[in-house]
py3Dmol code that shows the C-alpha trace and the ligand (Angstrom):
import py3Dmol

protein = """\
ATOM      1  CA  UNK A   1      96.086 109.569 129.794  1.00  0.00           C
ATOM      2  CA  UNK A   2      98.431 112.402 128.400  1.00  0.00           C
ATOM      3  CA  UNK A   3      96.612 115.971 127.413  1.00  0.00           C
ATOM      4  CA  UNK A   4      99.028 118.437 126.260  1.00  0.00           C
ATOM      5  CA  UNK A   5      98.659 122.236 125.219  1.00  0.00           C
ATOM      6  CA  UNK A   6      99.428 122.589 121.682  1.00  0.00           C
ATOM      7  CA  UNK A   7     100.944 126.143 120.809  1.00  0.00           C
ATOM      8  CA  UNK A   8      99.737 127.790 117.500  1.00  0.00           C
ATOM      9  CA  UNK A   9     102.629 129.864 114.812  1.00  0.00           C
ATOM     10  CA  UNK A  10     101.729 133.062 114.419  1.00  0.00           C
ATOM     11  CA  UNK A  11     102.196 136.020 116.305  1.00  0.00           C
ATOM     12  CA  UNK A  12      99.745 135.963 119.891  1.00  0.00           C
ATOM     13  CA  UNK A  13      96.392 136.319 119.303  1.00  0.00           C
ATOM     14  CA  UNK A  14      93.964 137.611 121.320  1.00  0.00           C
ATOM     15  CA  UNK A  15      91.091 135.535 120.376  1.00  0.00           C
ATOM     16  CA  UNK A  16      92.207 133.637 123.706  1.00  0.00           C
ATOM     17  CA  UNK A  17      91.504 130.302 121.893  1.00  0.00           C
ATOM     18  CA  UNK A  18      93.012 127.430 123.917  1.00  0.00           C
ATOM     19  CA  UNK A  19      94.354 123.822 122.121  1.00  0.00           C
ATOM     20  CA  UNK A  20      94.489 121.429 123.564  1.00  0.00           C
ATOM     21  CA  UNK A  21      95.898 117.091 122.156  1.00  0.00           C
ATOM     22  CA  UNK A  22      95.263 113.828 123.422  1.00  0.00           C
ATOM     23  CA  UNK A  23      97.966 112.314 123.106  1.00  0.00           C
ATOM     24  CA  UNK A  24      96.764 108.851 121.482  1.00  0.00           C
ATOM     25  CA  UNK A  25      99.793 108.351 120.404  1.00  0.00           C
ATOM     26  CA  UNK A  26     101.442 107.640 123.879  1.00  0.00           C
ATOM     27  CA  UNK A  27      99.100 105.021 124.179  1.00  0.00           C
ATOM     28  CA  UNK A  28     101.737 101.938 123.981  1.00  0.00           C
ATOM     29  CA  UNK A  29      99.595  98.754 125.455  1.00  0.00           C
ATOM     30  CA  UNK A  30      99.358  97.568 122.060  1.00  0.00           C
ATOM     31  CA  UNK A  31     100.003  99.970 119.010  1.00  0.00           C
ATOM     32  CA  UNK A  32      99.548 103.602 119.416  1.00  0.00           C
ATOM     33  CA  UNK A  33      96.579 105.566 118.210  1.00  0.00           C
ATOM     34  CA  UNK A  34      93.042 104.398 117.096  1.00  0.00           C
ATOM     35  CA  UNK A  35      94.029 101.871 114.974  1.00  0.00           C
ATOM     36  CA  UNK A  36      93.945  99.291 117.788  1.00  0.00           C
ATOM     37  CA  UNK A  37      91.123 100.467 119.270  1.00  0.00           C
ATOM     38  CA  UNK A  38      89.213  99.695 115.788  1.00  0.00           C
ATOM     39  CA  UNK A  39      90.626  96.386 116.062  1.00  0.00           C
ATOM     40  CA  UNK A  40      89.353  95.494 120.024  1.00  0.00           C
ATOM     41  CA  UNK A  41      85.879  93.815 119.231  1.00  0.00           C
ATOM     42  CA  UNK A  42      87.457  92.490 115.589  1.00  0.00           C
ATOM     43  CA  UNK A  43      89.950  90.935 118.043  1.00  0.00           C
ATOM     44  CA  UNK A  44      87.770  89.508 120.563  1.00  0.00           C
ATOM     45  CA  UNK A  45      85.590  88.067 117.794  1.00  0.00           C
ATOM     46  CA  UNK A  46      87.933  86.316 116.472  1.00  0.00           C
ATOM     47  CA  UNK A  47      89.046  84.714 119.589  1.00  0.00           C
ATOM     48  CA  UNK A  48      85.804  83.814 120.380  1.00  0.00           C
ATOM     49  CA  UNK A  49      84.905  82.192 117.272  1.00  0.00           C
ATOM     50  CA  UNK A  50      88.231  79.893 117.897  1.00  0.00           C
ATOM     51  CA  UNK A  51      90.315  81.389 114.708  1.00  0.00           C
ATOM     52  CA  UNK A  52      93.973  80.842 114.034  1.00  0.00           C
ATOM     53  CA  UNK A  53      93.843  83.455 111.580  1.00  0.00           C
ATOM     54  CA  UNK A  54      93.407  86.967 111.458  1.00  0.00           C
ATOM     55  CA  UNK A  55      92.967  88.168 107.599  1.00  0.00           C
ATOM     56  CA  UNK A  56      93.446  91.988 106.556  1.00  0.00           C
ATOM     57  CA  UNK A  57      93.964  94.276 103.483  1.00  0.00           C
ATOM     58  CA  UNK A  58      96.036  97.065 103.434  1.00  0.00           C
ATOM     59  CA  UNK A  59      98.588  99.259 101.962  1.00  0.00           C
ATOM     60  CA  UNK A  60     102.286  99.184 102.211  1.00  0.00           C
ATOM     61  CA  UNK A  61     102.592 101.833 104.960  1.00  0.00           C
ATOM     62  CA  UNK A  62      99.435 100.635 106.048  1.00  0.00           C
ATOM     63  CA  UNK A  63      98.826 101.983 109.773  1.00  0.00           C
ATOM     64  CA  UNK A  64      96.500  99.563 110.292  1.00  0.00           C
ATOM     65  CA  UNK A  65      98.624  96.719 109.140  1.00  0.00           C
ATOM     66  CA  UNK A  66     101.214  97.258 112.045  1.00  0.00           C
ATOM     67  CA  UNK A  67      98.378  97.965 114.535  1.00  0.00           C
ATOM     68  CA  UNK A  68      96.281  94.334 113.590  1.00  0.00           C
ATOM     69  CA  UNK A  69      99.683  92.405 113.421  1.00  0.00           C
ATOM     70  CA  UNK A  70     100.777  93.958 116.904  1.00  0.00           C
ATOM     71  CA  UNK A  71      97.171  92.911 118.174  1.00  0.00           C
ATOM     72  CA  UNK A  72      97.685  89.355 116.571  1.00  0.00           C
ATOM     73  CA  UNK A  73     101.184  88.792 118.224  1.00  0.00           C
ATOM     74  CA  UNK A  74      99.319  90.217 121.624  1.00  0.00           C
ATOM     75  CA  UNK A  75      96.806  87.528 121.179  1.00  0.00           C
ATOM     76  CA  UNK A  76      98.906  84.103 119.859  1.00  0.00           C
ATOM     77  CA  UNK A  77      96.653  85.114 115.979  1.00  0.00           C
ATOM     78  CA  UNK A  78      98.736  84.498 113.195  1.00  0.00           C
ATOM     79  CA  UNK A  79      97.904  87.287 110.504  1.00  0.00           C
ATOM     80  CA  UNK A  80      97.278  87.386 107.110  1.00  0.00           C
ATOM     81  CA  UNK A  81      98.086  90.820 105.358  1.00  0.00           C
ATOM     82  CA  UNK A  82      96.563  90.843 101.385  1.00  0.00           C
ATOM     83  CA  UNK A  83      98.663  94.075 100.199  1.00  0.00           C
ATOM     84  CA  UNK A  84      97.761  96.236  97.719  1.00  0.00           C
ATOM     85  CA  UNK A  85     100.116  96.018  94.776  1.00  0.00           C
ATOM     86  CA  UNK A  86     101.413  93.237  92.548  1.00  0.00           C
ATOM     87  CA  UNK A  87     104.803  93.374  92.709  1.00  0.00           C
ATOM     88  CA  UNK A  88     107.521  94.432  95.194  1.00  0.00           C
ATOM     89  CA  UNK A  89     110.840  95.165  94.353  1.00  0.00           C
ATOM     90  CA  UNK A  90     111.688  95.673  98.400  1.00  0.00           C
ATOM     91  CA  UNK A  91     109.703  95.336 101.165  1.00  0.00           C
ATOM     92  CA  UNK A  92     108.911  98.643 102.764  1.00  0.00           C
ATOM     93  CA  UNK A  93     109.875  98.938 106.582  1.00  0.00           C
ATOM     94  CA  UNK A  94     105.683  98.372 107.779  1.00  0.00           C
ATOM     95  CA  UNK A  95     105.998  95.363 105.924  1.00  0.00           C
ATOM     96  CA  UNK A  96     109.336  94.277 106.996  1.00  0.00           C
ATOM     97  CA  UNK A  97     108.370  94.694 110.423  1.00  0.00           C
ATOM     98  CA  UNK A  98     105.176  92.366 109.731  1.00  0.00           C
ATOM     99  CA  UNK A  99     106.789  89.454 108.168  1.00  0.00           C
ATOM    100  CA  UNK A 100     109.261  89.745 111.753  1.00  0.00           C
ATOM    101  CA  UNK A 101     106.378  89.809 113.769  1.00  0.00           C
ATOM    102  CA  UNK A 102     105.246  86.406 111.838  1.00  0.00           C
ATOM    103  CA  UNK A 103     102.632  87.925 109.034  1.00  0.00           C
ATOM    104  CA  UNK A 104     102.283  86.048 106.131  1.00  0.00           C
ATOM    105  CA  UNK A 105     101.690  88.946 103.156  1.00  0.00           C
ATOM    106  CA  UNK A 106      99.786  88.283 100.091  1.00  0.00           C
ATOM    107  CA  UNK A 107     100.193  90.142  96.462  1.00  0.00           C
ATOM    108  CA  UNK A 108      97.263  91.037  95.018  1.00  0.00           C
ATOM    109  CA  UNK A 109      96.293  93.170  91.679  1.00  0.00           C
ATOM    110  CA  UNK A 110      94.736  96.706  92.473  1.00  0.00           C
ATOM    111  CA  UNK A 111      91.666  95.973  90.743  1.00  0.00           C
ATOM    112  CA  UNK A 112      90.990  92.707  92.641  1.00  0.00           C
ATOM    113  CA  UNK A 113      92.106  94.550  96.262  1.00  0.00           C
ATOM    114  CA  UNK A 114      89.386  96.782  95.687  1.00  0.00           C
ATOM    115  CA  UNK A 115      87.010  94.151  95.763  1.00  0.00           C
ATOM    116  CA  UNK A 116      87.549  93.524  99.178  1.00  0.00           C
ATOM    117  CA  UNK A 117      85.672  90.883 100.779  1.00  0.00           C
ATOM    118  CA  UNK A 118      84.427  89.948  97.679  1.00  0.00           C
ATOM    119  CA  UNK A 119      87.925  89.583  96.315  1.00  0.00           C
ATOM    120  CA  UNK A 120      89.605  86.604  94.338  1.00  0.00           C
ATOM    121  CA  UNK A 121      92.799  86.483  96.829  1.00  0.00           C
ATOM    122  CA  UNK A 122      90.696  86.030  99.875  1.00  0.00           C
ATOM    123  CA  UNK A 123      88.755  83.049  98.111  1.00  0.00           C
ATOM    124  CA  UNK A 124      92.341  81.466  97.558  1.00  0.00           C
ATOM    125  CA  UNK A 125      93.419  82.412 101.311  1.00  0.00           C
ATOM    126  CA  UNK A 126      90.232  81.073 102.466  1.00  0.00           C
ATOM    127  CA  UNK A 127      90.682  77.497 100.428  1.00  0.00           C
ATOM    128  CA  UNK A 128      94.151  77.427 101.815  1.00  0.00           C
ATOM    129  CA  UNK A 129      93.727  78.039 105.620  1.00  0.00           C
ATOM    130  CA  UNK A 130      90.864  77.097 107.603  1.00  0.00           C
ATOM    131  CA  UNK A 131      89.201  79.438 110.286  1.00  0.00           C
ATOM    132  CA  UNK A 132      90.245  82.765 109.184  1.00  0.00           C
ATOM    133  CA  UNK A 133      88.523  85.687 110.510  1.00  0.00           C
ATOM    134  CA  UNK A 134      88.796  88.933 108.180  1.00  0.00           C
ATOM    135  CA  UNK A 135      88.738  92.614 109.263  1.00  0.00           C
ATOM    136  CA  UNK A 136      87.512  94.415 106.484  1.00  0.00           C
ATOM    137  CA  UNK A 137      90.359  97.003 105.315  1.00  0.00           C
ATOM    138  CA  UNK A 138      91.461  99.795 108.290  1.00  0.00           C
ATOM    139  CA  UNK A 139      89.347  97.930 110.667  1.00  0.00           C
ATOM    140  CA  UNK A 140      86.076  99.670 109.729  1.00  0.00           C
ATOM    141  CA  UNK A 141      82.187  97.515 110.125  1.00  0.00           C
ATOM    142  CA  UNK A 142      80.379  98.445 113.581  1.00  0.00           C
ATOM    143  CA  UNK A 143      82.697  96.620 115.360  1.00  0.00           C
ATOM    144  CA  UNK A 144      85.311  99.221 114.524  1.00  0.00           C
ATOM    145  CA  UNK A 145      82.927 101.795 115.079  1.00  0.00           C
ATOM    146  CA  UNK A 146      82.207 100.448 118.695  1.00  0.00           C
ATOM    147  CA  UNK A 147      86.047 100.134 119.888  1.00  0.00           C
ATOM    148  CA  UNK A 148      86.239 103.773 118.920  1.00  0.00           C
ATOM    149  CA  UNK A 149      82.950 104.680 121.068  1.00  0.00           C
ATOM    150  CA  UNK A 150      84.636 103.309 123.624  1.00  0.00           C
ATOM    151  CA  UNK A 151      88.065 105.233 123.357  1.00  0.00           C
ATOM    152  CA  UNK A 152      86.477 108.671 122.914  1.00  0.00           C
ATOM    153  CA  UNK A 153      84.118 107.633 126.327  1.00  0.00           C
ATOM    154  CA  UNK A 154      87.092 107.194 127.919  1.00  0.00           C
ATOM    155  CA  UNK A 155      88.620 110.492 126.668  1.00  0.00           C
ATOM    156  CA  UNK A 156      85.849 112.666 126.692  1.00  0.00           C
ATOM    157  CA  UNK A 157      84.980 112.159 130.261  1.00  0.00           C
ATOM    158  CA  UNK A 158      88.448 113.445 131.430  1.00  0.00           C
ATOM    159  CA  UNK A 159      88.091 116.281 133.304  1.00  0.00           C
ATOM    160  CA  UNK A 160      90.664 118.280 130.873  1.00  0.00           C
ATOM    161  CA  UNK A 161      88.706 117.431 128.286  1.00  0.00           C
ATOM    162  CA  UNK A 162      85.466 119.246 129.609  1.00  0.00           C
ATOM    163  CA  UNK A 163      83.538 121.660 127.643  1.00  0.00           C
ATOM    164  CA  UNK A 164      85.825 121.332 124.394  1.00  0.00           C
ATOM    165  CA  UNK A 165      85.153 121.364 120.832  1.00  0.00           C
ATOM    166  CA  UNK A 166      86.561 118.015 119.360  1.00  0.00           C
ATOM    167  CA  UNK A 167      88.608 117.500 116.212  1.00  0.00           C
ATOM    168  CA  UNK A 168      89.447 114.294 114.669  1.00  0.00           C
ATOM    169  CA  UNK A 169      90.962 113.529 111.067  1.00  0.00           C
ATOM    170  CA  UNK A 170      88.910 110.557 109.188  1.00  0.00           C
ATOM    171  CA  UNK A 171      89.567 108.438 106.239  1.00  0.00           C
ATOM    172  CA  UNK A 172      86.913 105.333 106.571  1.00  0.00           C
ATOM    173  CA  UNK A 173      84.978 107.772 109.025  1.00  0.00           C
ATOM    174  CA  UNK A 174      84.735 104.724 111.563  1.00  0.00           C
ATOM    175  CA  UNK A 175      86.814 106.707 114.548  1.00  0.00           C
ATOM    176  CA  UNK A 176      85.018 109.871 113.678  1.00  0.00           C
ATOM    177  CA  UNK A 177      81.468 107.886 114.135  1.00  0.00           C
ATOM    178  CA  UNK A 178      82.681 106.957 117.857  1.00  0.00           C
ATOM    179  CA  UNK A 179      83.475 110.131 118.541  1.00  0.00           C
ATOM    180  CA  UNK A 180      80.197 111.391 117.384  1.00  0.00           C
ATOM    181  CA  UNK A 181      78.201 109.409 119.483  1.00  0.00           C
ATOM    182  CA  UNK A 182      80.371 109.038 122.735  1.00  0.00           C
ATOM    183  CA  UNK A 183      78.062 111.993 124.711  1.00  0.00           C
ATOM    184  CA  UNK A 184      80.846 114.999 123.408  1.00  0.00           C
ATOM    185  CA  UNK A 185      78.561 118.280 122.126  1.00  0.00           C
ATOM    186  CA  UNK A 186      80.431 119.382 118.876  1.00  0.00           C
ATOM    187  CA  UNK A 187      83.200 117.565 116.812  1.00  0.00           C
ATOM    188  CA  UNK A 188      85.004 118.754 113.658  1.00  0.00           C
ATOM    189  CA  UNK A 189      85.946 115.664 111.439  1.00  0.00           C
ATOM    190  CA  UNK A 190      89.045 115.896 108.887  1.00  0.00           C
ATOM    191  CA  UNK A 191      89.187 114.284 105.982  1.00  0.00           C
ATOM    192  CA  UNK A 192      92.169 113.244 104.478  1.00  0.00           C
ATOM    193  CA  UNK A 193      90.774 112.281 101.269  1.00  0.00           C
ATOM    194  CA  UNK A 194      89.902 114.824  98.746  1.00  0.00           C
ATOM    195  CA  UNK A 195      86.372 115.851  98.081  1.00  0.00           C
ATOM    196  CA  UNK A 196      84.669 113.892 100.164  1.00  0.00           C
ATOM    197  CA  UNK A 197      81.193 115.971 100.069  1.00  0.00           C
ATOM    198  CA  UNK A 198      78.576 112.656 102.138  1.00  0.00           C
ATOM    199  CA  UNK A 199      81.113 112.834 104.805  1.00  0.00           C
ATOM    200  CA  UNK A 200      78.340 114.131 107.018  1.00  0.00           C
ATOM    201  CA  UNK A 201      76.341 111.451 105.962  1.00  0.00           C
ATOM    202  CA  UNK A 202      78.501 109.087 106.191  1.00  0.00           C
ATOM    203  CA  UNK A 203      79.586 109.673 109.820  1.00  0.00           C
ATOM    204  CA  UNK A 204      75.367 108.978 110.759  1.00  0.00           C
ATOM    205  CA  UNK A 205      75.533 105.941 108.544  1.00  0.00           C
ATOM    206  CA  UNK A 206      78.290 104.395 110.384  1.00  0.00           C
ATOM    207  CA  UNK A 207      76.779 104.981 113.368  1.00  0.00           C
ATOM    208  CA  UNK A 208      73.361 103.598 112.497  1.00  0.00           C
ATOM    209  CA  UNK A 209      74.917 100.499 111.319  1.00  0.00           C
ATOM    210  CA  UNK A 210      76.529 100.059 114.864  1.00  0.00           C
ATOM    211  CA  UNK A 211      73.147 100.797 116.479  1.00  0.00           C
ATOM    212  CA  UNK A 212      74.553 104.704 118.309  1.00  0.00           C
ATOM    213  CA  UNK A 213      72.911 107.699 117.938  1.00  0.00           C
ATOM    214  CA  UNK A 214      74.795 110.835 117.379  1.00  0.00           C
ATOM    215  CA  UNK A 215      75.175 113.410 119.891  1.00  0.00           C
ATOM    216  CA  UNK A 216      77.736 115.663 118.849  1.00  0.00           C
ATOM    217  CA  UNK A 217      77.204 118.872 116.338  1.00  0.00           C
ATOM    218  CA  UNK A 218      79.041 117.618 113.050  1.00  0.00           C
ATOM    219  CA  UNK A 219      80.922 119.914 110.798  1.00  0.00           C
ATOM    220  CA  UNK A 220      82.761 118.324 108.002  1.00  0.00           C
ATOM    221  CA  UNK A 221      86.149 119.925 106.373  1.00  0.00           C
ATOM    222  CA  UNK A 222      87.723 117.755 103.232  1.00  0.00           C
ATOM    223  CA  UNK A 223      91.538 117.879 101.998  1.00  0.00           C
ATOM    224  CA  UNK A 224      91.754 120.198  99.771  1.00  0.00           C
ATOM    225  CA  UNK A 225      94.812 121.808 100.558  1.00  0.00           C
ATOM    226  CA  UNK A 226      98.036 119.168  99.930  1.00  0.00           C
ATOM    227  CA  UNK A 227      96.746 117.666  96.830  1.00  0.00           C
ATOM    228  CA  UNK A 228      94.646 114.698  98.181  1.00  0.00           C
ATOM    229  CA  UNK A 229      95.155 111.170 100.125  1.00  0.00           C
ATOM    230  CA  UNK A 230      98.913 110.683 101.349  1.00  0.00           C
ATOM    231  CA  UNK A 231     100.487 113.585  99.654  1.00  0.00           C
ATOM    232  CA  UNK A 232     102.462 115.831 101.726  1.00  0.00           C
ATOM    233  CA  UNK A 233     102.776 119.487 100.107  1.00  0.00           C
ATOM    234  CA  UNK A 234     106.038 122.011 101.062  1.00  0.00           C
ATOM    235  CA  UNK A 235     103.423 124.629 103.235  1.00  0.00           C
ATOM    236  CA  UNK A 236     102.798 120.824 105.488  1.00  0.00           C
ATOM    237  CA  UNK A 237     106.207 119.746 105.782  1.00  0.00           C
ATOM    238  CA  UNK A 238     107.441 123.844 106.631  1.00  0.00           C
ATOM    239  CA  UNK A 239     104.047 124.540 109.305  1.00  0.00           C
ATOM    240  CA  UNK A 240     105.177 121.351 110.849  1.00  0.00           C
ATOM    241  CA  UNK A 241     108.651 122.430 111.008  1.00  0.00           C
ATOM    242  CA  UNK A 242     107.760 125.250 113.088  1.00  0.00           C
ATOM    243  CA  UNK A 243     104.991 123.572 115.130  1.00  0.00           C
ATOM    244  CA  UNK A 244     107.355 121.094 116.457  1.00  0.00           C
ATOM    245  CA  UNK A 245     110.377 124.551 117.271  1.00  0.00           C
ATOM    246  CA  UNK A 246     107.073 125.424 119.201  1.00  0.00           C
ATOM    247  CA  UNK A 247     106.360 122.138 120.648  1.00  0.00           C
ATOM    248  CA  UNK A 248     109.026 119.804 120.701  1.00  0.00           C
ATOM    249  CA  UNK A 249     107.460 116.972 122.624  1.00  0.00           C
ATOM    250  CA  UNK A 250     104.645 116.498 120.229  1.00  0.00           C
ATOM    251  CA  UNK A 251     105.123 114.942 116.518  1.00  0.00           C
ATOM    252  CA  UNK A 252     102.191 114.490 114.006  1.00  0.00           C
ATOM    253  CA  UNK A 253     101.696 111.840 111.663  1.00  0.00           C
ATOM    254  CA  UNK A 254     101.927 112.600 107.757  1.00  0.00           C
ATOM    255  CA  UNK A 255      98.632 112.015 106.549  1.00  0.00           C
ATOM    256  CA  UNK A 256      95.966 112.554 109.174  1.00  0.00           C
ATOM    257  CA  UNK A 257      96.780 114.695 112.231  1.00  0.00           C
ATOM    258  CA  UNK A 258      99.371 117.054 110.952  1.00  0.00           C
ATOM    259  CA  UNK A 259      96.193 118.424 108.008  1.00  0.00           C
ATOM    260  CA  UNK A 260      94.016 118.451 110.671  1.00  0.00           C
ATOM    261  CA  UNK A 261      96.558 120.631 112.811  1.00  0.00           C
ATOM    262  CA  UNK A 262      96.850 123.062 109.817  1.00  0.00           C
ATOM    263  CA  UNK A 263      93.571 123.435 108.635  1.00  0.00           C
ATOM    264  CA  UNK A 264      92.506 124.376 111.977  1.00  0.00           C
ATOM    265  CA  UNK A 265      95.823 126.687 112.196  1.00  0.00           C
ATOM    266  CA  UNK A 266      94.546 128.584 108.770  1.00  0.00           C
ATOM    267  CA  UNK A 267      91.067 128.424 110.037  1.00  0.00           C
ATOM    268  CA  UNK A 268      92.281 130.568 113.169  1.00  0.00           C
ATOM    269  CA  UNK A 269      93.822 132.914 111.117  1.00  0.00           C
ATOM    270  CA  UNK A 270      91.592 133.733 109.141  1.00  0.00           C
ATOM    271  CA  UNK A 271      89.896 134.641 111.997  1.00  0.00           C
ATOM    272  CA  UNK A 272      87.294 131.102 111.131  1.00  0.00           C
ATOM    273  CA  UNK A 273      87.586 129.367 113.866  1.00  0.00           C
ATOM    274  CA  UNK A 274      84.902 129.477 116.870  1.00  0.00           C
ATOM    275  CA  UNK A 275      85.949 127.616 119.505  1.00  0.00           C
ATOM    276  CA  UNK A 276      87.646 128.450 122.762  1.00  0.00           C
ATOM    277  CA  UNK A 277      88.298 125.364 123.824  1.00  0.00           C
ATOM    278  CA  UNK A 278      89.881 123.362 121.423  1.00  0.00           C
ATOM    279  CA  UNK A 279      90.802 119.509 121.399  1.00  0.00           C
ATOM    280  CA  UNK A 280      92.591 117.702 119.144  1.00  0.00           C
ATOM    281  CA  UNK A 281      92.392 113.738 119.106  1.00  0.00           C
ATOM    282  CA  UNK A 282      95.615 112.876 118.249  1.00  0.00           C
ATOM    283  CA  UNK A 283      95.435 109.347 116.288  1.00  0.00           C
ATOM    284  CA  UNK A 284      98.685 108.025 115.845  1.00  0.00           C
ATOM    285  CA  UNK A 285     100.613 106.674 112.865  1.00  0.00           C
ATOM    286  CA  UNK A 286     103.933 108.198 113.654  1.00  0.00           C
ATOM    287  CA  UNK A 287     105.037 105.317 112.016  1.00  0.00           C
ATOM    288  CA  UNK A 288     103.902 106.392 108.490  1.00  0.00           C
ATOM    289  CA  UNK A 289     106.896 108.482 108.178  1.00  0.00           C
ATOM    290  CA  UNK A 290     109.252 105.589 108.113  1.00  0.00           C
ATOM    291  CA  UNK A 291     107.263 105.517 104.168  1.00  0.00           C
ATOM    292  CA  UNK A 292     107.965 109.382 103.470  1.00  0.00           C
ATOM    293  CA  UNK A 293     110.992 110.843 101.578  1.00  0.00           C
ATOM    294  CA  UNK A 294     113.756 112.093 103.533  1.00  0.00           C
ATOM    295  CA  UNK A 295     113.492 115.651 101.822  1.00  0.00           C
ATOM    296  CA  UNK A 296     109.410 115.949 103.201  1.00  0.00           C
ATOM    297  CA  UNK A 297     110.325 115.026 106.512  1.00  0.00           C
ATOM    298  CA  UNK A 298     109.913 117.718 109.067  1.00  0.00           C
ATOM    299  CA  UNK A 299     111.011 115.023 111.545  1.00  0.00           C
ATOM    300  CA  UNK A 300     114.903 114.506 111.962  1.00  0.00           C
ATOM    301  CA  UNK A 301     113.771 111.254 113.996  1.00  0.00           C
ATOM    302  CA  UNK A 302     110.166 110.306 113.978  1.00  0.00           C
ATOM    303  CA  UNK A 303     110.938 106.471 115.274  1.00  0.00           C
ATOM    304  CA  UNK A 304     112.188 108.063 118.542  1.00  0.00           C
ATOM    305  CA  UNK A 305     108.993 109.249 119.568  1.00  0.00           C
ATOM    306  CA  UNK A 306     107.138 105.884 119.067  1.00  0.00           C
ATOM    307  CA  UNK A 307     106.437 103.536 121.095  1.00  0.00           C
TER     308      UNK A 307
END
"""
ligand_1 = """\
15
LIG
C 93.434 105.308 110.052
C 93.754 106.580 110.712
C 92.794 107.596 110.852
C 91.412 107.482 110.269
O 90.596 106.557 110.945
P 89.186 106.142 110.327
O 88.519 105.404 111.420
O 89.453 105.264 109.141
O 88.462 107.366 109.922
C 93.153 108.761 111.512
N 94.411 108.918 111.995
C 95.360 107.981 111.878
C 96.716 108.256 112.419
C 95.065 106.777 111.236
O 96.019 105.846 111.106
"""
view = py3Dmol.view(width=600, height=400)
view.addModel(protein, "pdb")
view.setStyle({"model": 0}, {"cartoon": {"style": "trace"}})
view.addModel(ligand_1, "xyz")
view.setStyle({"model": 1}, {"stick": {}})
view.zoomTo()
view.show()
């Protein structure tokens, strides 16, 4: 288990505030990040209900798309990937490396994706192929929520990680709920969807549903600095720039830890943030920036620094 100090821009402070980052994306037994730790008990459930399949929606730079079809190939599942999107004119390089690692994709219209479970495409999987098991998009449900319990046990009991504020970045929340309730005092969750305003509430719902009680102190923060949910703005792309001069070992991933990493940064600054001892969960998806523009990459390399 790899904890590194991350080094702030800015002049010194004297505030003395310490960061610290797990580096979750090191973690190279199956995919890096959380991703695969959502997908442990979806995993084992399928294996234990004898499926073939393992059925998934995602996006076309979906993180968790590479993660489930790593964890397939790791356990002799075939999967099935429903994408979001009707048409392709070119396969983008998360789904090019699915259909090599033996994924069958599926088209489907954005107004039927959203439905999910409840959608027309995974009736017409599920009349095709028999004994399918379905993760419900990013690996989310309790049983995501309890592979991520897990993981931030196993983190938060490290001896470097004593007495330290915890910050994760969210989307479904499901990560953030195992954090929550893993025995850690106070957590900061990051959004990185605009707006988000239940987030609070959604965090304890998650962790209701998966029968864990929270222990942590919650504060919420939403995106509402780089224009919402996978956009990168020219302040992310340049603070990243001179994060990595700072700290060249350590690369962030476009759409969740790199916000988190500069929110935090302009919370300091401001002279807003409390902690002393700060620790950032760092969540993986390196990968996403094979999807980004080569003008908004701060990167000259990201693939190097994946495992
Ligand atoms: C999916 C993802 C998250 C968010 O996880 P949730 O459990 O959906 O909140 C955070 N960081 C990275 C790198 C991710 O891929």
């Amino acid at each position: 288990m790899q904890f590194d100090t991350l080094l702030m821009p800015g002049p010194p402070d004297d505030s003395g505030n310490e960061f610290l980052i797990y580096r979750g994306d090191l973690e190279c037994n199956i995919a890096p990040g959380n991703k695969q730790h959502k997908l442990k008990y979806h995993m084992q459930q399928a294996l234990s209900e004898g499926c073939q399949y393992v059925a998934t929606f995602g996006g076309p730079h979906s993180n968790h798309v590479a993660a489930l079809v790593a964890s397939c190939q790791l356990h002799g599942l075939k999967p099935l990937i429903v994408v979001r999107g009707e048409t392709w004119a070119k396969l983008t390089p998360t789904l090019q490396s699915a259909v090599a690692s033996g994924a069958v994709l599926f088209p489907s219209t954005r107004q039927d994706y959203r439905l999910g479970l409840a959608s027309e495409i995974k009736q017409t999987i599920d009349s095709y192929y028999s004994n399918v098991y379905w993760v419900p998009e990013g690996g989310a449900g309790p049983l995501g929520v309890m592979g991520c319990f897990d993981w931030a046990k196993t983190i938060s009991q490290h001896s470097k990680a004593e007495g330290a504020h915890f910050c994760v970045a969210s989307g479904t929340g499901a990560t953030a709920a195992g954090f929550a309730s893993s025995g850690i005092d106070s957590l900061s969750v990051f959004s990185a969807l605009k707006g988000t305003h239940n987030l609070t509430e959604d965090v304890q719902s998650l962790c209701r549903q998966a029968g864990l009680d929270i222990t942590a102190q919650l504060s919420t923060y939403d995106e509402c600095l780089h224009g919402g949910f996978g956009r990168i703005s020219k302040e992310l792309v340049n603070f990243l720039r001179t994060l990595y001069r700072l700290n060249p070992s350590i690369i962030l991933d476009p759409i969740y830890t790199s916000k988190m990493v500069y929110q935090v940064y302009q919370l300091q600054n401001k002279g807003l943030w409390p902690h002393r001892r700060t620790l950032f969960v760092h969540t993986g998806g390196l990968q996403g920036w094979l999807g980004v523009k080569k003008d908004q990459q701060p990167y000259s390399d990201p693939e190097r620094y994946s495992c």
